[in-house]
TORMARTOR-587907 format. One record per residue (C-alpha): residue number from 1; residue in three letters; x, y, z. Coordinates in pm, 1 decimal. Layout:
// residues N
[NUM, ala, [X, Y, Z]];
...
// end
This chain:
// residues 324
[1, unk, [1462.0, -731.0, 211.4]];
[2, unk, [1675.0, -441.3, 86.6]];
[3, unk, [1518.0, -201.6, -119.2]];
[4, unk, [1604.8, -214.1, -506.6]];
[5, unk, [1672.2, 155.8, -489.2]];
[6, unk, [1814.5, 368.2, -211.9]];
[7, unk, [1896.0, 696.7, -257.6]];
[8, unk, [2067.0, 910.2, 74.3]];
[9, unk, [2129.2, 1282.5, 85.5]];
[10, unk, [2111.8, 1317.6, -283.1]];
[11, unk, [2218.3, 1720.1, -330.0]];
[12, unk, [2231.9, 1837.2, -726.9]];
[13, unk, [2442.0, 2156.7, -799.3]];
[14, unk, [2399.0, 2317.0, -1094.6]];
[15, unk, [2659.2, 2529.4, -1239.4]];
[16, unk, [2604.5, 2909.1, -1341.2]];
[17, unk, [2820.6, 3199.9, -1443.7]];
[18, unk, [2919.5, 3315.4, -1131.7]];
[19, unk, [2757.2, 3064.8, -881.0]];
[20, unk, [2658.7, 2733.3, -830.6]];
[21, unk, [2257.4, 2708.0, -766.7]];
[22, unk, [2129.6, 2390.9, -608.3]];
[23, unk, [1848.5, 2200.5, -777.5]];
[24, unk, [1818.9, 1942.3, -506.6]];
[25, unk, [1902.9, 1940.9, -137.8]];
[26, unk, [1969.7, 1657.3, 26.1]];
[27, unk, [1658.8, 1439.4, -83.6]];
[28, unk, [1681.2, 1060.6, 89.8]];
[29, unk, [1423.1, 772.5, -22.6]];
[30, unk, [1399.2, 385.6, -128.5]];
[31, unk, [1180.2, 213.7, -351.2]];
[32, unk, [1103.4, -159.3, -307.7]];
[33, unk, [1115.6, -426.2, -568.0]];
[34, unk, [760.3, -379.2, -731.0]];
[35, unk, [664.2, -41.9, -589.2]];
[36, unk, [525.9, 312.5, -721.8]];
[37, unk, [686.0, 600.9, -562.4]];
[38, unk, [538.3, 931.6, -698.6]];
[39, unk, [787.9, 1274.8, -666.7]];
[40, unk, [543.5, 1568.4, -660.0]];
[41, unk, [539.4, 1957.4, -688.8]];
[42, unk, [551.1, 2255.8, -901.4]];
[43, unk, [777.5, 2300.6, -1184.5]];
[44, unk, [1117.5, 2381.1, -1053.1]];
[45, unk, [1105.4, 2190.8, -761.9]];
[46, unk, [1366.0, 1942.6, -846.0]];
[47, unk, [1129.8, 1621.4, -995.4]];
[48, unk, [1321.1, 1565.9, -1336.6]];
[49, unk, [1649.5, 1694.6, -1152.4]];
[50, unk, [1632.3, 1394.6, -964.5]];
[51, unk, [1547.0, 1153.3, -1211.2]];
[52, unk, [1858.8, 1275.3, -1478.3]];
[53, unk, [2090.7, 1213.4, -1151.3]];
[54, unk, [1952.0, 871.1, -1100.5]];
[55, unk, [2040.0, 806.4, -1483.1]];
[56, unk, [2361.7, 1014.4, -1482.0]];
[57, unk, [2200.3, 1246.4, -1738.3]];
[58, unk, [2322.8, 1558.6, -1566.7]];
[59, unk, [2546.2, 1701.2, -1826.2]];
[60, unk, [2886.7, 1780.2, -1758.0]];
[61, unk, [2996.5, 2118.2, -1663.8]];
[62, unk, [2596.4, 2211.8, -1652.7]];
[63, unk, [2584.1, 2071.7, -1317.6]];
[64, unk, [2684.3, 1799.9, -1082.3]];
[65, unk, [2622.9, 1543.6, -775.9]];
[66, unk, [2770.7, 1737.8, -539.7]];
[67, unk, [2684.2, 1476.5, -263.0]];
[68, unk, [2446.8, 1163.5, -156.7]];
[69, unk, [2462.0, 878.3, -270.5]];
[70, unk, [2314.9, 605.3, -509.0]];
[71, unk, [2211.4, 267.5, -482.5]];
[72, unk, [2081.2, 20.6, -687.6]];
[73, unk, [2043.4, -329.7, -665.1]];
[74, unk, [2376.8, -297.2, -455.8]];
[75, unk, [2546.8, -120.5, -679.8]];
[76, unk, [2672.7, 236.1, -602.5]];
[77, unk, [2590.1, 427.1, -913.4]];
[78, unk, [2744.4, 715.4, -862.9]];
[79, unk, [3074.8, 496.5, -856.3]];
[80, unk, [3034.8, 310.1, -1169.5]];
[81, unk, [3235.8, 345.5, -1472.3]];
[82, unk, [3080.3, 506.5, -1778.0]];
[83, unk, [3057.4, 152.6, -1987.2]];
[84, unk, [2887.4, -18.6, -1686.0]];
[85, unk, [2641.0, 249.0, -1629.7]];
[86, unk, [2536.1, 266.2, -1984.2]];
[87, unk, [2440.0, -136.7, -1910.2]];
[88, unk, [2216.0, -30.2, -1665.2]];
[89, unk, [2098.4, 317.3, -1807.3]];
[90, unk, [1843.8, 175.8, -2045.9]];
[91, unk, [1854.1, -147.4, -1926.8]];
[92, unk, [1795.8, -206.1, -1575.0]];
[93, unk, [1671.3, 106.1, -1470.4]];
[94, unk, [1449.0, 257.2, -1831.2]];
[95, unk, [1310.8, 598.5, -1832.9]];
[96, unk, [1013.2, 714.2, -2065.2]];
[97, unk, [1057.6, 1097.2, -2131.5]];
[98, unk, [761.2, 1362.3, -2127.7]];
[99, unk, [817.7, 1466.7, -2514.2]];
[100, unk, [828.6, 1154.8, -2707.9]];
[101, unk, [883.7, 1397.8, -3025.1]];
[102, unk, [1221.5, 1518.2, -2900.8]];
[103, unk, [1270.1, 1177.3, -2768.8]];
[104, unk, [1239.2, 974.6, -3123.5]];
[105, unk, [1448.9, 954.2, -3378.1]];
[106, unk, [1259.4, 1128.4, -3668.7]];
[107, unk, [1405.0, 997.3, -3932.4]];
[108, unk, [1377.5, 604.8, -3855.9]];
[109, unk, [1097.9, 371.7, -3803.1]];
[110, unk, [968.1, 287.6, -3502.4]];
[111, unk, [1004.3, -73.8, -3509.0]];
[112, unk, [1368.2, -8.5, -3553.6]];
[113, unk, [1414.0, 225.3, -3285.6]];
[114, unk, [1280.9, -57.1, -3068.2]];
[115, unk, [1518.7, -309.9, -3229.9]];
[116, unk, [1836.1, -95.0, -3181.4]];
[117, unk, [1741.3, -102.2, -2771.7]];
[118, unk, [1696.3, -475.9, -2795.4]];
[119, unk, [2024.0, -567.9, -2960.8]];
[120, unk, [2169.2, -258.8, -2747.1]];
[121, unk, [2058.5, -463.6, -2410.2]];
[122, unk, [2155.8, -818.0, -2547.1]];
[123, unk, [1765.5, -896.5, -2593.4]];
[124, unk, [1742.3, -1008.7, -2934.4]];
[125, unk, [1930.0, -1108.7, -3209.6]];
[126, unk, [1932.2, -951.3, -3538.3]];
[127, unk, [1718.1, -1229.0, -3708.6]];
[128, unk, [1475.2, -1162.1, -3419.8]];
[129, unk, [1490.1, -790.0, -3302.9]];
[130, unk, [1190.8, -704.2, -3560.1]];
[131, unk, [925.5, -960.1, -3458.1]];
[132, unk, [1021.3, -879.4, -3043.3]];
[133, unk, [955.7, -517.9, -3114.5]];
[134, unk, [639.5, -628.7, -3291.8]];
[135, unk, [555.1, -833.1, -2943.9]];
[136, unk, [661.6, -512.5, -2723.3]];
[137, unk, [413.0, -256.9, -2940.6]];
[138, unk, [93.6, -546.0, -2892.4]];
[139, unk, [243.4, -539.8, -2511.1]];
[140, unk, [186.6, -120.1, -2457.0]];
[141, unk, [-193.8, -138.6, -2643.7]];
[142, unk, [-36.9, -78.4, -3037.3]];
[143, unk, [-268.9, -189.9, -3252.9]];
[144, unk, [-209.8, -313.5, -3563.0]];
[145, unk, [175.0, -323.3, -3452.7]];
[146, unk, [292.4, -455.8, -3756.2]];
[147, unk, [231.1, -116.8, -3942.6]];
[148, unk, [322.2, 111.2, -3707.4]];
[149, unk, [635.1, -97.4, -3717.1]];
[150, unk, [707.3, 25.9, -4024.7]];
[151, unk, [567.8, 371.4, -3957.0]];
[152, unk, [755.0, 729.1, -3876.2]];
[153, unk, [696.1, 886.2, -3526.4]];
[154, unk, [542.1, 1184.2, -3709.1]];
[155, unk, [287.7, 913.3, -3868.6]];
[156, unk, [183.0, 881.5, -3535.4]];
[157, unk, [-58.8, 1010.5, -3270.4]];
[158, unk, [59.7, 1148.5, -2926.9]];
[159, unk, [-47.5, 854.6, -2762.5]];
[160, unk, [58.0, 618.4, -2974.4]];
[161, unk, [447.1, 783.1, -2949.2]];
[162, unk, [393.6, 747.1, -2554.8]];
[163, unk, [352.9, 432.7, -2609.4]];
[164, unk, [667.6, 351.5, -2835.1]];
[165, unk, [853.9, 462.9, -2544.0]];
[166, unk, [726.6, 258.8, -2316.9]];
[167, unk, [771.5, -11.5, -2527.8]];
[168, unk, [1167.8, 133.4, -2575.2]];
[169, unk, [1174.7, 150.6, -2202.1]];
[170, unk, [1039.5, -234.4, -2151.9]];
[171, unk, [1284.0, -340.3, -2423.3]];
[172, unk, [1619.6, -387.3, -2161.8]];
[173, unk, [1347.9, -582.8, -1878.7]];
[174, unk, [1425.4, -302.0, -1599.9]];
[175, unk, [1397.1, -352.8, -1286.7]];
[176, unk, [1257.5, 42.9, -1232.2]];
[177, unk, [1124.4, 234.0, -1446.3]];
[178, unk, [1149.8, 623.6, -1436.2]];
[179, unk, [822.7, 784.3, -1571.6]];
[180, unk, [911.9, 1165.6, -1629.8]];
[181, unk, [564.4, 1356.3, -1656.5]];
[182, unk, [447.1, 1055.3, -1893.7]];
[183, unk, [127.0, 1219.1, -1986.5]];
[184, unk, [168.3, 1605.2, -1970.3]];
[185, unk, [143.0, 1645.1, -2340.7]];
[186, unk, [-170.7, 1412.4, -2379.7]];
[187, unk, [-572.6, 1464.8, -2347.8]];
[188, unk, [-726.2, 1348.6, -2058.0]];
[189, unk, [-919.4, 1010.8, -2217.7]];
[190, unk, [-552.8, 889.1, -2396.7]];
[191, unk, [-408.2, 993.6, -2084.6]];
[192, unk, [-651.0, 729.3, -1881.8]];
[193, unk, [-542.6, 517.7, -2158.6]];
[194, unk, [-137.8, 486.9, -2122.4]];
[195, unk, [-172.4, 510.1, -1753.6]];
[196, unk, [-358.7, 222.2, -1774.9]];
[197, unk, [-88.6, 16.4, -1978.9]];
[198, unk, [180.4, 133.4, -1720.1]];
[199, unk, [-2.5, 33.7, -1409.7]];
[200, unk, [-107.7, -329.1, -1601.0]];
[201, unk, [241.8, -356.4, -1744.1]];
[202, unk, [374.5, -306.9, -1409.2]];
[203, unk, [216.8, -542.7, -1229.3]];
[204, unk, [263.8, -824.2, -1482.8]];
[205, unk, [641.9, -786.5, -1509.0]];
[206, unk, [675.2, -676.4, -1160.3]];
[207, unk, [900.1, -326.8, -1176.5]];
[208, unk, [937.6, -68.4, -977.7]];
[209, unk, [797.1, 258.1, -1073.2]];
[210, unk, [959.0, 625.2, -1000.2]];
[211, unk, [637.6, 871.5, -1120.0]];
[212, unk, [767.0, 1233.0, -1242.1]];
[213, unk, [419.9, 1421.1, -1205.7]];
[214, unk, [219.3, 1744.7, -1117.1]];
[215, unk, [-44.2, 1581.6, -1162.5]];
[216, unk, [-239.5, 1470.4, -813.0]];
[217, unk, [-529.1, 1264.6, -942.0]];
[218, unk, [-252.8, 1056.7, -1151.9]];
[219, unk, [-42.4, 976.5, -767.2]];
[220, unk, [-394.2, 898.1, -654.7]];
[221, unk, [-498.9, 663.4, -858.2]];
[222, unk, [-153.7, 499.0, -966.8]];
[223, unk, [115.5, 515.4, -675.0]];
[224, unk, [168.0, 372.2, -334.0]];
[225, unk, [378.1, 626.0, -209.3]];
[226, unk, [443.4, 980.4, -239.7]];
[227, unk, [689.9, 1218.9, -185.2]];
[228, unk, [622.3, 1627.3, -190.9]];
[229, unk, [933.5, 1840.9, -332.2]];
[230, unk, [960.4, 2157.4, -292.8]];
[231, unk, [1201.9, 2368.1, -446.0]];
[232, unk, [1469.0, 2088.4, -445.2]];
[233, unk, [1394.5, 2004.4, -102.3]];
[234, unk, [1196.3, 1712.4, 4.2]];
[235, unk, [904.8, 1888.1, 249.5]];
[236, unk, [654.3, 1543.1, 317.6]];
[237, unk, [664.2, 1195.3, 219.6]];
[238, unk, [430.4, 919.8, 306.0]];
[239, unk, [174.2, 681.0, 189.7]];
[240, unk, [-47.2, 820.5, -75.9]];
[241, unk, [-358.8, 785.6, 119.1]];
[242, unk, [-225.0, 845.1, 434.5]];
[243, unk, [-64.3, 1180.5, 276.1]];
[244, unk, [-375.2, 1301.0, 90.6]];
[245, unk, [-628.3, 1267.4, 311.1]];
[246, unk, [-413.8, 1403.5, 638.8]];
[247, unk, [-159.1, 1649.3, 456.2]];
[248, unk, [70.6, 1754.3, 743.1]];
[249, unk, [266.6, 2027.9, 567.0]];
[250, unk, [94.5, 2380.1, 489.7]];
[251, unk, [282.3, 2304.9, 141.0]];
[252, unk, [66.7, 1957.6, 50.4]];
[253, unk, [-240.6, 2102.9, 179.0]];
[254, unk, [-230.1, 2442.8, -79.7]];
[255, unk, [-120.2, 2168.2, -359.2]];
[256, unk, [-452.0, 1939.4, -265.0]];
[257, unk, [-657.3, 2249.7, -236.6]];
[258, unk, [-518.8, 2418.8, -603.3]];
[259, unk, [-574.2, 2111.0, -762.6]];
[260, unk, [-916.8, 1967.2, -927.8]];
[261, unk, [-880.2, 1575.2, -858.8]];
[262, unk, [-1161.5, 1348.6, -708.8]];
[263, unk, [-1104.1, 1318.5, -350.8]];
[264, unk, [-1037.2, 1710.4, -307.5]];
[265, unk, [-1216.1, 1809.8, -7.2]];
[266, unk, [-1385.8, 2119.6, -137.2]];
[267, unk, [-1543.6, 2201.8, -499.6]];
[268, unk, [-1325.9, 2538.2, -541.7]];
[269, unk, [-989.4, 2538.7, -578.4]];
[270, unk, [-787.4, 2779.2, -405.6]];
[271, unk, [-454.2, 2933.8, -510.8]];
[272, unk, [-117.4, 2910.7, -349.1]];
[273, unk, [-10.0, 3234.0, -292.0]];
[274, unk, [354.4, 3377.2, -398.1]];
[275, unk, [599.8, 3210.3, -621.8]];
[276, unk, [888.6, 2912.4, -555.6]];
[277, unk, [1193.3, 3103.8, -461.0]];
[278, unk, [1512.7, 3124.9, -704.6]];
[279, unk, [1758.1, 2871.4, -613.2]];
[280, unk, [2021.0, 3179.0, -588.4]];
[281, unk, [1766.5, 3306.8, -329.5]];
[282, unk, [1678.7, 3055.6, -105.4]];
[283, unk, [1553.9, 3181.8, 253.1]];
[284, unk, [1784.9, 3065.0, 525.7]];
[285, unk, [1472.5, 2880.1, 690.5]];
[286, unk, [1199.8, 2678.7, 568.5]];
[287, unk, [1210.6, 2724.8, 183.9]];
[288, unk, [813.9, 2758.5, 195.3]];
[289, unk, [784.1, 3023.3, 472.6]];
[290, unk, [746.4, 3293.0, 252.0]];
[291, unk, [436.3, 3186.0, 125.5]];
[292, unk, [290.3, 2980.7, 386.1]];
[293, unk, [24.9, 3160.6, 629.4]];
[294, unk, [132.6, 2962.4, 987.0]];
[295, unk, [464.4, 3044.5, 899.2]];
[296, unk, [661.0, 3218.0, 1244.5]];
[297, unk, [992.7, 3396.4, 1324.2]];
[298, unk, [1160.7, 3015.6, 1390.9]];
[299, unk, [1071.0, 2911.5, 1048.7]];
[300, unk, [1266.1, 3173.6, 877.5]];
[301, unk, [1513.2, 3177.9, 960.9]];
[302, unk, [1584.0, 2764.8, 1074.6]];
[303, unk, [1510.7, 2508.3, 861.8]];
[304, unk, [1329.1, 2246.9, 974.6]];
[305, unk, [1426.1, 1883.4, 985.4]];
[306, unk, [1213.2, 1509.5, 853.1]];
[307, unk, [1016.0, 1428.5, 1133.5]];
[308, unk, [732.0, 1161.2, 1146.8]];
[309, unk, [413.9, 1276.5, 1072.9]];
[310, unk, [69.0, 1175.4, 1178.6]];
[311, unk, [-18.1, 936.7, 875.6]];
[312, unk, [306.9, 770.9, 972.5]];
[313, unk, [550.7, 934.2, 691.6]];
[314, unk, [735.3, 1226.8, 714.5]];
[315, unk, [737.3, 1595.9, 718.2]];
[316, unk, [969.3, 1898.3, 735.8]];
[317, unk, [765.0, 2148.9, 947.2]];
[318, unk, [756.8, 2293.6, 1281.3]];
[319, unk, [399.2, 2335.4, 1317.8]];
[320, unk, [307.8, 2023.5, 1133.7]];
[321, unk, [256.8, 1828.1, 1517.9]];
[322, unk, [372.6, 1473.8, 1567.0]];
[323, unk, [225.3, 1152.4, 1687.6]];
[324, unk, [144.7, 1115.3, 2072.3]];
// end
């Protein structure tokens, strides 16, 4: 079965004063009908970059697809005309933002927010856009839905507004939906909380799932498959289990070790030395040799290339070995 998504030498430009500075470097991956693909990595490393190219959100002039391409559900997104990819921005493929504050509308009820993306998507009529949007806030764990219907974003909690999304992003029936670091902003119980109502959503309606997190106990417990970005360049990708509990690139191993999730290997956390690298100042080699302690004279100055690793995924890294 072809994959729903399929995305092949995606490379994201963006556009400065006096140069052009790429965000993402020729990142390839799929995503099968029903499946959670988590894009990890520090902040910079071209995670939401990704996501605004797979929605077309990259504004114009700021920065472009400079090549790759696009597919989804055999359609070549990065050839469609602006009225059909608003169709299937929103609609097929939904995305739930990290800052559900900037994301709302302020000054309208939520209830109608929700309405406006049913009628938008051809899933309701007028007569019956309210009581759908009452059925989509009982769907993401509203309660009392009815009120907060009626209710302000600012008259809710954080969670609560995570929620509204979602229910905003179920509202077109996508096929994938794009979760952008959908917890960041949220305590660690209401985080359990909507995480929950994703991964149960999910499974009932059957969508595909993009994850957008830094998070490594979130891709543990909610994805199948993971890929690790650094700066804009895709350095392992793999099964999550496979990935976390054989990390082949010195990269994934300083994230596992600098993070506090449950199946770390060691009670004390250890830093990553040294910084991500400007985009205007990327090292000819391996983008991570700079900081990374195996690193030799090869890796600086060549870069390396996706080869299968030993958990069966892949990994761009010379001394990361391959399978016998």
């Amino acid at each position: 079965m072809s994959p729903l998504l399929a995305v092949k030498g995606l490379t994201v430009d963006y556009h400065g004063m006096h140069n052009a500075e790429r965000a993402v470097d020729g990142v390839s991956f799929s995503i099968a009908r029903g499946e959670t693909l988590a894009l990890v990595g520090e902040s910079g490393s071209g995670k939401s970059t990704i996501a605004h190219a797979l929605m077309r959100l990259i504004p114009r002039g700021a920065g472009s697809v400079s090549s790759g391409s696009i597919a989804f559900e055999g359609q070549d997104l990065l050839a469609l005309p602006e009225a059909a990819m608003r169709a299937v921005r929103g609609g097929r493929i939904a995305m739930v933002f990290q800052d559900p504050m900037m994301a709302l509308n302020p000054v309208h009820r939520v209830g109608r927010q929700i309405a406006e993306s049913l009628l938008a998507h051809g899933k309701a009529t007028p007569r019956t856009a309210i009581d759908r949007a009452i059925e989509l806030l009982t769907l993401v764990g509203v309660p009392a839905p009815e009120k907060r219907a009626r209710q302000y974003p600012h008259n809710l909690s954080g969670g609560m507004r995570q929620r509204v999304m979602i229910a905003i992003a179920l509202a077109g029936d996508p096929a994938l939906l794009i979760a952008d670091e959908p917890t960041t902003a949220l305590d660690v119980t209401v985080q359990a909380q909507v995480l929950a109502e994703i991964a149960a959503i999910k499974s009932r309606l059957g969508m595909a799932m993009l994850l957008i997190t830094h998070d490594l106990a979130v891709v543990s417990e909610t994805a199948d498959r993971v890929i690790v970005m650094y700066a804009g360049r895709m350095v392992e990708e793999g099964n999550v289990e496979g990935v976390f509990s054989r990390p082949a690139h010195p990269y994934t191993r300083g994230l596992l070790e600098a993070t506090d999730w449950e199946g770390a290997a060691s009670d004390r956390m250890r830093e990553i030395p040294g910084s991500v690298p400007n985009q205007g100042e990327m090292p000819p080699g391996c983008a991570f040799a700079p900081r990374c302690a195996i690193a030799t004279e090869r890796c600086r100055i060549e870069r390396p290339s996706v080869e299968r690793a030993l958990h069966g995924g892949g990994v761009s890294c010379f001394a990361a070995g391959s399978p016998s």
